[in-house]
Backbone as JSON, one array per atom type, in Angstrom:
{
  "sequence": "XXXXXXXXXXXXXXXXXXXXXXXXXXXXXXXXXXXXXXXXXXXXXXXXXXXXXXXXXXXXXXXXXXXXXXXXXXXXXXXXXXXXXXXXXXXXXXXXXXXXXXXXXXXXXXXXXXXXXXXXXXXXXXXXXXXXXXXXXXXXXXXXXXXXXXXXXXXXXXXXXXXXXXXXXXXXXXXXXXXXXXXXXXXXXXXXXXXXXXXXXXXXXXXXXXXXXXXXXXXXXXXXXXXXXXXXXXXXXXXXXXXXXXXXXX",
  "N": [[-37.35, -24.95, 235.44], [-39.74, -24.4, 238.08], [-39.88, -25.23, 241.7], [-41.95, -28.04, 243.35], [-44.9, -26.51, 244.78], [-45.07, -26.38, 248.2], [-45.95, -27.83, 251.8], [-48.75, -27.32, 251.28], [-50.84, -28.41, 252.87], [-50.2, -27.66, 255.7], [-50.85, -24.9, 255.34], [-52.9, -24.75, 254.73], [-55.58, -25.35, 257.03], [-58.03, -25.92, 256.54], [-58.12, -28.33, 254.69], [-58.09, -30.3, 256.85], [-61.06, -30.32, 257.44], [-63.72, -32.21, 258.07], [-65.59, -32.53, 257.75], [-66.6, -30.48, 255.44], [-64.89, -31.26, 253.57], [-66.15, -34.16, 252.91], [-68.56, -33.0, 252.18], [-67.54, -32.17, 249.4], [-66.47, -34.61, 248.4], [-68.83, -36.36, 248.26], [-69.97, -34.28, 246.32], [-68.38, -34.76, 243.56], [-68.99, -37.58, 243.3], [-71.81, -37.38, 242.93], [-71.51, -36.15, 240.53], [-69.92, -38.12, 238.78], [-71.66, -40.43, 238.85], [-73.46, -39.08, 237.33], [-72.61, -38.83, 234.95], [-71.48, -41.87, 234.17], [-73.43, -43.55, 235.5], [-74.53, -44.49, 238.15], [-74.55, -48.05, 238.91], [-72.32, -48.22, 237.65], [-69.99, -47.3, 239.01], [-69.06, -48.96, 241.11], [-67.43, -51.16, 239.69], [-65.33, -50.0, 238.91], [-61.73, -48.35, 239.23], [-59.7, -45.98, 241.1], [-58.04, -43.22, 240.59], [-56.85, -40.59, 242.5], [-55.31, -37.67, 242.03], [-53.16, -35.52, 244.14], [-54.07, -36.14, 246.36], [-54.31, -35.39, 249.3], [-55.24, -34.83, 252.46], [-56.9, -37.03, 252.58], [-59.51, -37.24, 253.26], [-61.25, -37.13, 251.55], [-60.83, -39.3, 249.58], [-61.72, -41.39, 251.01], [-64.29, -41.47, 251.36], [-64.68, -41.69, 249.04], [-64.49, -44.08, 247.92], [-66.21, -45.98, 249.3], [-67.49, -46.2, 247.11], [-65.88, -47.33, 245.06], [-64.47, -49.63, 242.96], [-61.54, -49.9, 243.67], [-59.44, -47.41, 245.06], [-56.86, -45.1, 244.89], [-54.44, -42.83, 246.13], [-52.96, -39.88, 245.71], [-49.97, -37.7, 246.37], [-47.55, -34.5, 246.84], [-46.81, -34.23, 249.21], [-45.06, -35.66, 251.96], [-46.72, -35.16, 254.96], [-49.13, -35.05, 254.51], [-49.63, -37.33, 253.46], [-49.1, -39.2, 255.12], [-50.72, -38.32, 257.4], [-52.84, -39.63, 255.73], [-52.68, -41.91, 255.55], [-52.66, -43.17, 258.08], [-55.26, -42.15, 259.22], [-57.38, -43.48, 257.62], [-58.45, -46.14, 256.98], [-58.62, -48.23, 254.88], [-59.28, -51.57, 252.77], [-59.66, -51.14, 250.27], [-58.14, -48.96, 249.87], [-55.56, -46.75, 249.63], [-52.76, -44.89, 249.89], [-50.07, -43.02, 248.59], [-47.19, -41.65, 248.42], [-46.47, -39.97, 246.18], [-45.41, -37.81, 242.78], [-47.29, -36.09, 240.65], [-46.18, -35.29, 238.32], [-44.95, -36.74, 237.04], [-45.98, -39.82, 237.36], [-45.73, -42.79, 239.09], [-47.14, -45.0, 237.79], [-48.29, -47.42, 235.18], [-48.72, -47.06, 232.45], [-52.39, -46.87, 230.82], [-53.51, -47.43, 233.54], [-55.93, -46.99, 235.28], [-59.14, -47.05, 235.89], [-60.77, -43.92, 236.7], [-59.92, -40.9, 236.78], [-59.19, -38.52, 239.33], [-58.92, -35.38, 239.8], [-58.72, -32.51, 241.52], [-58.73, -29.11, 241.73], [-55.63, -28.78, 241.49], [-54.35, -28.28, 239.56], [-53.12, -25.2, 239.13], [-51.4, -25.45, 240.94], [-48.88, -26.91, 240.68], [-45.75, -27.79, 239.13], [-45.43, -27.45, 236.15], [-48.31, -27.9, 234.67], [-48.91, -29.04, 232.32], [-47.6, -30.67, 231.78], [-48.93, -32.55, 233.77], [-51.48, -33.24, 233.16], [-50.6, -34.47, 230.76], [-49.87, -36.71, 231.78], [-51.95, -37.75, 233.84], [-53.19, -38.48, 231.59], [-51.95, -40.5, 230.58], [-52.04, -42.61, 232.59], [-54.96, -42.92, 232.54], [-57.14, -45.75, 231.73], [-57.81, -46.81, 228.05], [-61.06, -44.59, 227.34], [-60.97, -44.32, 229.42], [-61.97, -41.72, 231.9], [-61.68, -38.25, 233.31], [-62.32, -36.36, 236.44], [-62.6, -33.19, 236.18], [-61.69, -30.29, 238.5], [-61.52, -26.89, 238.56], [-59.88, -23.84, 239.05], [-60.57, -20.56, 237.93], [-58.73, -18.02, 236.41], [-60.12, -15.47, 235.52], [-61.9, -15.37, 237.36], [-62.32, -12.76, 239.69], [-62.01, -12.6, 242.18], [-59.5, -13.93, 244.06], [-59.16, -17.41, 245.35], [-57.29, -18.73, 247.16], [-55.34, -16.41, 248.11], [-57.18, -14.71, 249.07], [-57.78, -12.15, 248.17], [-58.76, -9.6, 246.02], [-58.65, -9.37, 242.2], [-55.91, -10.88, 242.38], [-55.33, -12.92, 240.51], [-55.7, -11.89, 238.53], [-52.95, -10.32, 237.23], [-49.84, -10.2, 235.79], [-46.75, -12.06, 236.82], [-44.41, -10.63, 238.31], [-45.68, -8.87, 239.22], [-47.93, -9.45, 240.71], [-46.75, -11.1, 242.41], [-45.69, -9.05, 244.26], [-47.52, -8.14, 245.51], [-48.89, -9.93, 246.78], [-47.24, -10.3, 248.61], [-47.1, -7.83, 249.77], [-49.16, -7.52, 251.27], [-48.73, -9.76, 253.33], [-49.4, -12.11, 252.63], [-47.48, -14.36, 251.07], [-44.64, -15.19, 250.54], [-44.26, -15.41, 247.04], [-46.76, -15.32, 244.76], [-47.09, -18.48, 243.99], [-48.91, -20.13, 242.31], [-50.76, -20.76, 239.4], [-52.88, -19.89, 238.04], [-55.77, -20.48, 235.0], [-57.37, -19.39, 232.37], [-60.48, -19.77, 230.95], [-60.22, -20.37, 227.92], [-57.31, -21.09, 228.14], [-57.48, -23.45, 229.82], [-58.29, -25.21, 228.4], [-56.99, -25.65, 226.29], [-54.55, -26.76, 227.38], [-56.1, -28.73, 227.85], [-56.48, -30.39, 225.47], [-56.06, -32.96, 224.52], [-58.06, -34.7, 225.36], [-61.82, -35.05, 225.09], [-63.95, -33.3, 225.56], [-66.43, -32.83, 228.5], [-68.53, -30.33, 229.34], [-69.63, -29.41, 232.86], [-70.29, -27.36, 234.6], [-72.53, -25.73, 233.77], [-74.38, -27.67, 234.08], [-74.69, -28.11, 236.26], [-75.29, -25.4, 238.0], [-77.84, -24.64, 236.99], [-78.94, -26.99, 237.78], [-78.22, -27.34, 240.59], [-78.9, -28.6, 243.27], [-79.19, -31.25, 242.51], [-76.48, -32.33, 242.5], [-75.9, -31.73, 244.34], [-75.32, -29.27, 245.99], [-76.5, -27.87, 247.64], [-76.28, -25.62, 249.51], [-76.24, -23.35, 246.93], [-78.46, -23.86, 246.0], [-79.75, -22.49, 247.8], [-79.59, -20.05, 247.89], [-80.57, -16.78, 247.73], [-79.76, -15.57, 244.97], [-79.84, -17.87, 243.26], [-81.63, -17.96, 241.45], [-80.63, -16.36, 239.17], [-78.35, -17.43, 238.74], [-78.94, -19.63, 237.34], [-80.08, -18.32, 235.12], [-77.9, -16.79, 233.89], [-76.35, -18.96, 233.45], [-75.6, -19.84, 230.84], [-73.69, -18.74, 230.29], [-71.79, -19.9, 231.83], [-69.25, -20.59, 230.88], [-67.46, -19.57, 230.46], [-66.78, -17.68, 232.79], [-67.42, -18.66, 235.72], [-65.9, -19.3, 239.46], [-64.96, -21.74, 239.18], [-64.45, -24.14, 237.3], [-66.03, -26.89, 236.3], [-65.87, -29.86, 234.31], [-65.78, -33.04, 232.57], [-63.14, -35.08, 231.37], [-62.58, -36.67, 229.22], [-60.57, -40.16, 227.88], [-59.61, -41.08, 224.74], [-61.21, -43.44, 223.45], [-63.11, -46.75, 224.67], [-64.58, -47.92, 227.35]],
  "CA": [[-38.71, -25.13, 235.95], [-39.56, -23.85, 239.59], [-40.13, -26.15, 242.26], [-43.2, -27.56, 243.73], [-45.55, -25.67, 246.0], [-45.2, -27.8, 249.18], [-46.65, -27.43, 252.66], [-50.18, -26.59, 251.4], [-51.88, -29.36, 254.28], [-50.03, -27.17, 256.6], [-50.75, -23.76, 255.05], [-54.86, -24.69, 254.79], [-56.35, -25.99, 258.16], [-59.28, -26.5, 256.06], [-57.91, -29.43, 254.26], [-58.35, -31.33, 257.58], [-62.13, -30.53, 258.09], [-63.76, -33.27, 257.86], [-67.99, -32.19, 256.71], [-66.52, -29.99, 253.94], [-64.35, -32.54, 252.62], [-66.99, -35.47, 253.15], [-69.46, -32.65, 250.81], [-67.14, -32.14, 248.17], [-66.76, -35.85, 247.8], [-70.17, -36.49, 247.5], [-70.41, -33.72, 244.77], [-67.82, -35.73, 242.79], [-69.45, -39.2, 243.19], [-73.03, -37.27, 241.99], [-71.57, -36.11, 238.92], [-69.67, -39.15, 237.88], [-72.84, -41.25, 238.74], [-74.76, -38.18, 236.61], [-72.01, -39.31, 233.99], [-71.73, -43.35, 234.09], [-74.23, -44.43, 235.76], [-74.25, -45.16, 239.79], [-74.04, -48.77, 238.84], [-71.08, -48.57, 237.15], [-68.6, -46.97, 239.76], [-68.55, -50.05, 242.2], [-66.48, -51.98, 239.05], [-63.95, -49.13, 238.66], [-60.68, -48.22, 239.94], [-60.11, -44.51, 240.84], [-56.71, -42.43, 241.37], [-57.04, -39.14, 243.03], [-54.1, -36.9, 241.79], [-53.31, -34.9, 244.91], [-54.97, -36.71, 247.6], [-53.89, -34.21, 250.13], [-55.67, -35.58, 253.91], [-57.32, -38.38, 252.13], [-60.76, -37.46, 253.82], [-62.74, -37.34, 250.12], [-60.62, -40.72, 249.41], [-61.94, -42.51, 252.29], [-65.42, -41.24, 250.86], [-64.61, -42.48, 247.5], [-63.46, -45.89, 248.68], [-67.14, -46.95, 249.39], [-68.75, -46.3, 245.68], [-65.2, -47.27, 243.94], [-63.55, -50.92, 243.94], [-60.2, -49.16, 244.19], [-59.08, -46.12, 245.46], [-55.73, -44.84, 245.06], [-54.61, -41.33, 247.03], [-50.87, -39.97, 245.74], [-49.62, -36.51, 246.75], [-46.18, -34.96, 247.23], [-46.76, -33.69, 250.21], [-45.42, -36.27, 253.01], [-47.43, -35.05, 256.28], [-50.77, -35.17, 254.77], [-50.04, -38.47, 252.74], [-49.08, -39.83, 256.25], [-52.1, -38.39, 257.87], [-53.92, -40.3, 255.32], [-52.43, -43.61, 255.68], [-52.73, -43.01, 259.8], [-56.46, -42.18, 259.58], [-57.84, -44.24, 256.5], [-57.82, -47.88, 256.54], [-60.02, -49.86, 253.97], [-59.04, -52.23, 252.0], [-59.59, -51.07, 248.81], [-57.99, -47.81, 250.03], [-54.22, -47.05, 249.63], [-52.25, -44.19, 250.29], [-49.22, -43.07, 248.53], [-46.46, -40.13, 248.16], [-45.96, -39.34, 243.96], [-45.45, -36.92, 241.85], [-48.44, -35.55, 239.72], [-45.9, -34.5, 236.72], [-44.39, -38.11, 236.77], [-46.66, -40.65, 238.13], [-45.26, -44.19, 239.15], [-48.06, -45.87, 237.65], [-48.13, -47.91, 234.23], [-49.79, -46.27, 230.91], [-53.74, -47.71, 231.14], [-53.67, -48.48, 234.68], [-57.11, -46.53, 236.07], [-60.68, -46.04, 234.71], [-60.96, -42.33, 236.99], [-58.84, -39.53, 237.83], [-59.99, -37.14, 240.11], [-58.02, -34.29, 239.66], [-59.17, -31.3, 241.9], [-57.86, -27.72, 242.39], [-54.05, -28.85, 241.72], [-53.55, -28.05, 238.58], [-52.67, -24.57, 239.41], [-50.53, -25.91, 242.09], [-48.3, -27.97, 240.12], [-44.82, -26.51, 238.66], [-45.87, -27.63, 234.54], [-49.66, -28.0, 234.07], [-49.2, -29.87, 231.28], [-47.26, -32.44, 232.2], [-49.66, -33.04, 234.85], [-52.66, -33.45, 232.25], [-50.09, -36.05, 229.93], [-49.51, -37.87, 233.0], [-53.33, -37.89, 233.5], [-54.0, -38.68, 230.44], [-51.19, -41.46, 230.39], [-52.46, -43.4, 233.02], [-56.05, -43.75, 232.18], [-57.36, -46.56, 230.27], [-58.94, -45.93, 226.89], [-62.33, -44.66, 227.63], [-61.11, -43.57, 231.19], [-62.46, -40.17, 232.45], [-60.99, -37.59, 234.88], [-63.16, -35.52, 236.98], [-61.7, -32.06, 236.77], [-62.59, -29.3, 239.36], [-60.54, -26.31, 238.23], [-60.45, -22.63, 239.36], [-60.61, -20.04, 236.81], [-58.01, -17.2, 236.3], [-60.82, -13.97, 235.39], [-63.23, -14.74, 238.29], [-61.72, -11.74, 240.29], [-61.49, -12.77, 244.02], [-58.24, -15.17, 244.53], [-59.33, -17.81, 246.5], [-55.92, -18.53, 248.19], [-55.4, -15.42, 249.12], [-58.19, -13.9, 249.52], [-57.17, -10.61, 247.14], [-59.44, -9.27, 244.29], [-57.72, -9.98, 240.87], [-54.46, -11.45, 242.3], [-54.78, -13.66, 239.79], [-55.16, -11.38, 236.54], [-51.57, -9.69, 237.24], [-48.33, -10.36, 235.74], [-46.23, -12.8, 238.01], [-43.62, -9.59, 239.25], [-46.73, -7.89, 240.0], [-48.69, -10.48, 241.79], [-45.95, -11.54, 243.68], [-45.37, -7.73, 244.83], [-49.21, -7.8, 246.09], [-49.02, -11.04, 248.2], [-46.51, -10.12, 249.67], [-47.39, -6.56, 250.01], [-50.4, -7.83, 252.37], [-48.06, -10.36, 254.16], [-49.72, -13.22, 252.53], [-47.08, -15.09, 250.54], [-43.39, -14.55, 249.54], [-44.32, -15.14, 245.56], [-47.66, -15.74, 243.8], [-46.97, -19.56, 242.93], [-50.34, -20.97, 241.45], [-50.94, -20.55, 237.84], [-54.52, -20.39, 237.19], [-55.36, -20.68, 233.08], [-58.98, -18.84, 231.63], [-61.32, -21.13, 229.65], [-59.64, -21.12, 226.69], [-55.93, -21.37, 228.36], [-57.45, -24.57, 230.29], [-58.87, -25.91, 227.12], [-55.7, -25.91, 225.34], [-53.68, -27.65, 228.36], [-56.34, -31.02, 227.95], [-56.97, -30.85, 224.25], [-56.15, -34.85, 224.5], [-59.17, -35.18, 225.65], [-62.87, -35.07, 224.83], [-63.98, -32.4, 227.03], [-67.61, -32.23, 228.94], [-68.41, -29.66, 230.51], [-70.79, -29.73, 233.99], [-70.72, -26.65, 235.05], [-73.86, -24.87, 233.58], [-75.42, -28.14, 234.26], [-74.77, -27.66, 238.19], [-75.72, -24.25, 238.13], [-79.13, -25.11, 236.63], [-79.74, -28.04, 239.02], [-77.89, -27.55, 242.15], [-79.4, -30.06, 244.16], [-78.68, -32.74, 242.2], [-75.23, -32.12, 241.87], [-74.83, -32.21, 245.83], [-74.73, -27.77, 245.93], [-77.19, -27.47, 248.36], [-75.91, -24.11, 249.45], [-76.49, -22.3, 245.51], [-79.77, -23.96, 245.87], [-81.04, -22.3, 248.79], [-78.91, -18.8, 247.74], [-81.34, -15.86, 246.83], [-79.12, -15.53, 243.74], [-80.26, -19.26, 242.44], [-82.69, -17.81, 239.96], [-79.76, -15.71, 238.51], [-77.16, -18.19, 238.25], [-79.42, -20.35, 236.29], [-80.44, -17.09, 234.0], [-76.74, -16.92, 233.51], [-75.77, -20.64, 233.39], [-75.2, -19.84, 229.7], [-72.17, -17.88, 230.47], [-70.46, -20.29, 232.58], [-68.22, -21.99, 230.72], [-66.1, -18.55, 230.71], [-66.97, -16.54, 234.0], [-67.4, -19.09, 236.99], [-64.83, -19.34, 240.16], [-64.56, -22.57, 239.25], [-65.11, -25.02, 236.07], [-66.04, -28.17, 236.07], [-65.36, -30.84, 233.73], [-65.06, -34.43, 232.65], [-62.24, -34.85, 230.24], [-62.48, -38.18, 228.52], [-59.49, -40.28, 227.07], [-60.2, -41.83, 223.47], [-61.57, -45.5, 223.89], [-64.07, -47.28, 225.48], [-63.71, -48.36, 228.83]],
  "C": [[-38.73, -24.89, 237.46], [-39.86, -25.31, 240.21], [-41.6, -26.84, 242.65], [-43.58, -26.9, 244.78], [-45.73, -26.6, 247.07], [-45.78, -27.0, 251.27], [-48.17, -26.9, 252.49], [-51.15, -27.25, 252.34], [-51.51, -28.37, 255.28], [-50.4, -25.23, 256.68], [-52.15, -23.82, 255.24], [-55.3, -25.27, 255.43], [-57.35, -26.17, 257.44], [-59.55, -27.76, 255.68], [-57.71, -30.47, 255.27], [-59.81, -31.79, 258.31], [-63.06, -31.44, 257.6], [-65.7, -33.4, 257.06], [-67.26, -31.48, 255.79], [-66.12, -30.69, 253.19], [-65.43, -33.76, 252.27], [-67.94, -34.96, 251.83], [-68.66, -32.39, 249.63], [-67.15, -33.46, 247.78], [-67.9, -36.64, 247.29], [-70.38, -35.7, 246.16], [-69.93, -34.36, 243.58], [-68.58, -37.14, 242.63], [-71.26, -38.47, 242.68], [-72.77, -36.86, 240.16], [-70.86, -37.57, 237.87], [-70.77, -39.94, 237.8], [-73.34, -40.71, 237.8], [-73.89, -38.97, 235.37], [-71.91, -40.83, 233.56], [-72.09, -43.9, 234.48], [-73.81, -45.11, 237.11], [-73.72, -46.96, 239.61], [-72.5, -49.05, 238.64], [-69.51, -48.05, 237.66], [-67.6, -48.04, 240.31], [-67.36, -51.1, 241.18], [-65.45, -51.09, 238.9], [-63.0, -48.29, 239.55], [-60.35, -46.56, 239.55], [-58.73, -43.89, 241.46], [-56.75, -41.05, 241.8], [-55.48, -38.7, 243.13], [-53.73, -35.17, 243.05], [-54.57, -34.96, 245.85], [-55.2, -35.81, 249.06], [-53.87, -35.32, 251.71], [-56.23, -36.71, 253.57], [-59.01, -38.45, 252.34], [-61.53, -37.89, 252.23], [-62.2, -38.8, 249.47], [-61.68, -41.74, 249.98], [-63.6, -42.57, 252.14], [-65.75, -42.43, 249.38], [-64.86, -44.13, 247.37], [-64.67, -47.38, 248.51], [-67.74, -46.76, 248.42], [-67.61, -47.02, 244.69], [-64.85, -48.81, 244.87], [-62.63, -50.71, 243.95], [-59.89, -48.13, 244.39], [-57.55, -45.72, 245.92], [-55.43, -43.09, 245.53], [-52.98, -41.14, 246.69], [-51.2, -38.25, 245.97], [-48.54, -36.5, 246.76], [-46.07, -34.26, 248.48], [-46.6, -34.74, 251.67], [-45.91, -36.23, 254.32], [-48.68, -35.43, 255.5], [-50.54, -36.84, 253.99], [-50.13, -39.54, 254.21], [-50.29, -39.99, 257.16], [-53.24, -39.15, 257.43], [-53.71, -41.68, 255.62], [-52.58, -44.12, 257.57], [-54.2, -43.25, 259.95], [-57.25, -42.98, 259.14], [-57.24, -44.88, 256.53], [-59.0, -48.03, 256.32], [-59.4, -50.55, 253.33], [-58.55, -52.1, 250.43], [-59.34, -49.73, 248.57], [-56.63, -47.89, 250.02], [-53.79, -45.67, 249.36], [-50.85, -43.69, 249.49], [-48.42, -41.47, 247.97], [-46.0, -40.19, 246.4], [-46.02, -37.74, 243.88], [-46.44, -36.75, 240.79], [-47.95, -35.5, 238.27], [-44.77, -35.76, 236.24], [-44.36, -39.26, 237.75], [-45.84, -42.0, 238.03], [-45.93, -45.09, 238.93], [-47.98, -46.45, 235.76], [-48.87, -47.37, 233.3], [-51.24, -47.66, 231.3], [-54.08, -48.15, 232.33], [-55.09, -48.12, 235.56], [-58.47, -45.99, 234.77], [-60.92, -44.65, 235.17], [-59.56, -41.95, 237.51], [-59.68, -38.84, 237.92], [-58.6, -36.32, 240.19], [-58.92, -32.62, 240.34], [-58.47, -30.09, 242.52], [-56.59, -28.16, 242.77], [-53.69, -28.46, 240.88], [-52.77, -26.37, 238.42], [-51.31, -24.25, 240.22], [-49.17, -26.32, 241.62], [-47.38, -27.31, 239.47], [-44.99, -26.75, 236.88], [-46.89, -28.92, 234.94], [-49.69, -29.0, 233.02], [-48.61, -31.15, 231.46], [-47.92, -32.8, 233.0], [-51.08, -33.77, 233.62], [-52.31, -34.5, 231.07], [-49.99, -36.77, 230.77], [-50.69, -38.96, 232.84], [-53.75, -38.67, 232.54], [-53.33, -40.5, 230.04], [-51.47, -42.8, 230.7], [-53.95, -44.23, 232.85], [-56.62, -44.73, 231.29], [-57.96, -46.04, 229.02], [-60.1, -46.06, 227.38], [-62.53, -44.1, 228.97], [-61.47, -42.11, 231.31], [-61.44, -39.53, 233.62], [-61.63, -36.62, 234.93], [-62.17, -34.27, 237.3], [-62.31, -30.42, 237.32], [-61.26, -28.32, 239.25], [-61.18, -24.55, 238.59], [-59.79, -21.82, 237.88], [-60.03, -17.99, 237.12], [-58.97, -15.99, 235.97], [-61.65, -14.32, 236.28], [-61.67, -13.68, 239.49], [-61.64, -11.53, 242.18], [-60.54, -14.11, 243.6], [-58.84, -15.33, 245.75], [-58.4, -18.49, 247.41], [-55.51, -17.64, 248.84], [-55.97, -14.54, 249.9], [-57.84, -12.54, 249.17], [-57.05, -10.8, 246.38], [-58.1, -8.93, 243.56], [-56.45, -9.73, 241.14], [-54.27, -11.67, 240.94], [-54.76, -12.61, 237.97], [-53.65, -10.39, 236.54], [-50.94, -10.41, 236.96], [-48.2, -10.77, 236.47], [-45.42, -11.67, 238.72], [-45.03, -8.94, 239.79], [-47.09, -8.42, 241.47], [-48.08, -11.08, 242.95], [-45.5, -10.3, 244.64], [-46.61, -7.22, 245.62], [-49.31, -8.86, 246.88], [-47.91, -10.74, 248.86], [-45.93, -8.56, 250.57], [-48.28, -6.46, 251.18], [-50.23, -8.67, 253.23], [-48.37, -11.78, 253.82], [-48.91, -14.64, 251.94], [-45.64, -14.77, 250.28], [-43.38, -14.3, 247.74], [-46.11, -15.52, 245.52], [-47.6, -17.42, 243.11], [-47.89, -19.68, 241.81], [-50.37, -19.92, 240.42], [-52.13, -20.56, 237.07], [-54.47, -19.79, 235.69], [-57.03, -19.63, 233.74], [-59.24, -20.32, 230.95], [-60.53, -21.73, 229.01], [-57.92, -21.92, 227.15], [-55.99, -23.11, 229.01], [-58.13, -25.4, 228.96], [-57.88, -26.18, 225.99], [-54.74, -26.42, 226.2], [-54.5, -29.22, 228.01], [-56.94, -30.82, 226.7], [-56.51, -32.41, 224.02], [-57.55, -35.34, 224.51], [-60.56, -34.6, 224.71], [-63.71, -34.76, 225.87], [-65.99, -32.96, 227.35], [-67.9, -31.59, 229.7], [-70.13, -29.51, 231.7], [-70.97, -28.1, 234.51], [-72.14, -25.29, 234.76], [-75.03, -25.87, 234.01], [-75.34, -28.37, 236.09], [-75.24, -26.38, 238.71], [-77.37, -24.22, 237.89], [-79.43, -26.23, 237.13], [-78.52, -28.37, 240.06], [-77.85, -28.22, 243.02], [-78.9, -31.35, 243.95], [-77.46, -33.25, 242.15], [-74.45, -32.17, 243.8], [-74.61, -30.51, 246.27], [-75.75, -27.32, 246.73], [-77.94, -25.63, 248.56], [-76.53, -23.09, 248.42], [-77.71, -22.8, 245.21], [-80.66, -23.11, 246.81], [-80.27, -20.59, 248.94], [-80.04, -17.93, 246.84], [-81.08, -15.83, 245.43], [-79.45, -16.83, 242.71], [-80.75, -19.16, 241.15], [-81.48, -17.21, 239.09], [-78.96, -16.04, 237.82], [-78.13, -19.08, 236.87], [-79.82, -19.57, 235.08], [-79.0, -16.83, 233.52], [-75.4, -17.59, 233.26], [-75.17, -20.42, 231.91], [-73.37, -19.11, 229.23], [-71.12, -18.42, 231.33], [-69.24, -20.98, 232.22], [-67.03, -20.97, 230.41], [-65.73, -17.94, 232.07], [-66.48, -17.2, 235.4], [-66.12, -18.84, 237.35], [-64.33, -20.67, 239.53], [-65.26, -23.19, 237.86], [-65.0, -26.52, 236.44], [-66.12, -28.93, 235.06], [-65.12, -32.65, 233.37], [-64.25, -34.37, 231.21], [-62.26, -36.57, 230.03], [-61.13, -38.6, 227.54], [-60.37, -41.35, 225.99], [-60.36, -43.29, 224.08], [-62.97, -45.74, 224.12], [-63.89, -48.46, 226.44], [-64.55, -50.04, 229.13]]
}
């Protein structure tokens, strides 16, 4: 099995800006609200699987009564435990593909744009699946192997090449020594969390934008379009969204 992909806090200055991070966290806390009900966050305990800088933690922190932040990346877990102090906020260095946490121990996982990252996908998604209680959810924000711009490297369909290829094209353009990340298609990510009891959000963010915290694809000429072709997203988008439910009731 390869290793993991490490240095990505130091590889993406982005992951320290502090308004993009702040709006993705909001988008997360509108769809779980859209999903269980704003009331019902403030009682539940929430692990974010690849916490990275911690900024969308430190967001989280104030709708959740626990907030846990693991990564294996020790600079940014540090940065988080440096910048973020709450209480009901906590910081820590793990492993994604063998968490140090007890079977049933969280009602959310937030799981965003790692699973590509990660050296076996699937063990990341039994982990996942391990820790949540019955009935627990995990919010999953996942990029999707046929939209045809790679957004790591920024170079159209990296990702649909063969790994010798792909790794002969990032590093053809100076961008990478290999191709790590592993993005799946629909179906390939739909057969990694068959545990679960999938729902999927993303046609219903595409068709109300706003509500969802997407400002931006609300106020994008293209708006009318996406929603005329909302029906097609649960193959096409850059990105899928997701709540994957574990059997139970929470």
């Amino acid at each position: 099995m390869k290793n993991y992909q490490l240095n990505c806090a130091e590889t993406w200055p982005e992951l320290y800006k502090k308004a993009p991070r702040k709006k993705k966290a909001m988008r997360i806390i509108k769809t779980l609200e859209e999903f269980l009900g704003k009331r019902k966050l403030k009682e539940l305990t929430l692990l974010d699987v690849g916490s990275s800088t911690g900024i969308i933690d430190d967001v989280l922190a104030k709708r959740f009564r626990q907030v846990t932040g693991v990564d294996i990346e020790k600079v940014a877990v540090r940065y988080s435990q440096q910048n973020f102090k709450r209480r009901n906020l906590k910081f820590k260095l793990d492993d994604a593909m063998n968490l140090s946490f007890d079977n049933n121990s969280f009602d959310v996982v937030v799981c965003t744009h790692v699973y590509e990252h990660v050296p076996d996908s699937k063990k990341l998604f039994d982990e996942i699946y391990r820790v949540l209680k019955p009935g627990g959810i995990c919010y999953l924000a996942a990029i999707n192997r046929l939209w045809p711009w790679e957004p790591h490297y920024n170079l159209p369909f990296l990702s649909w090449f063969a790994k010798p290829l792909a790794n002969f094209y990032v590093k053809l353009f100076g961008k990478a020594d290999i191709y790590f990340e592993t993005p799946r298609t629909y179906w390939g990510l739909k057969k990694l969390t068959v545990k679960f009891a999938r729902f999927e959000y993303t046609q219903k963010i595409l068709r109300n934008p706003k509500k969802f915290g997407y400002e931006n694809l609300a106020k994008m000429p293209t708006r009318h379009l996406a929603w005329v072709l909302s029906p097609f997203a649960r193959y096409l988008p850059p990105t899928f969204f997701w709540i994957l439910k574990k059997e139970g009731d929470l």
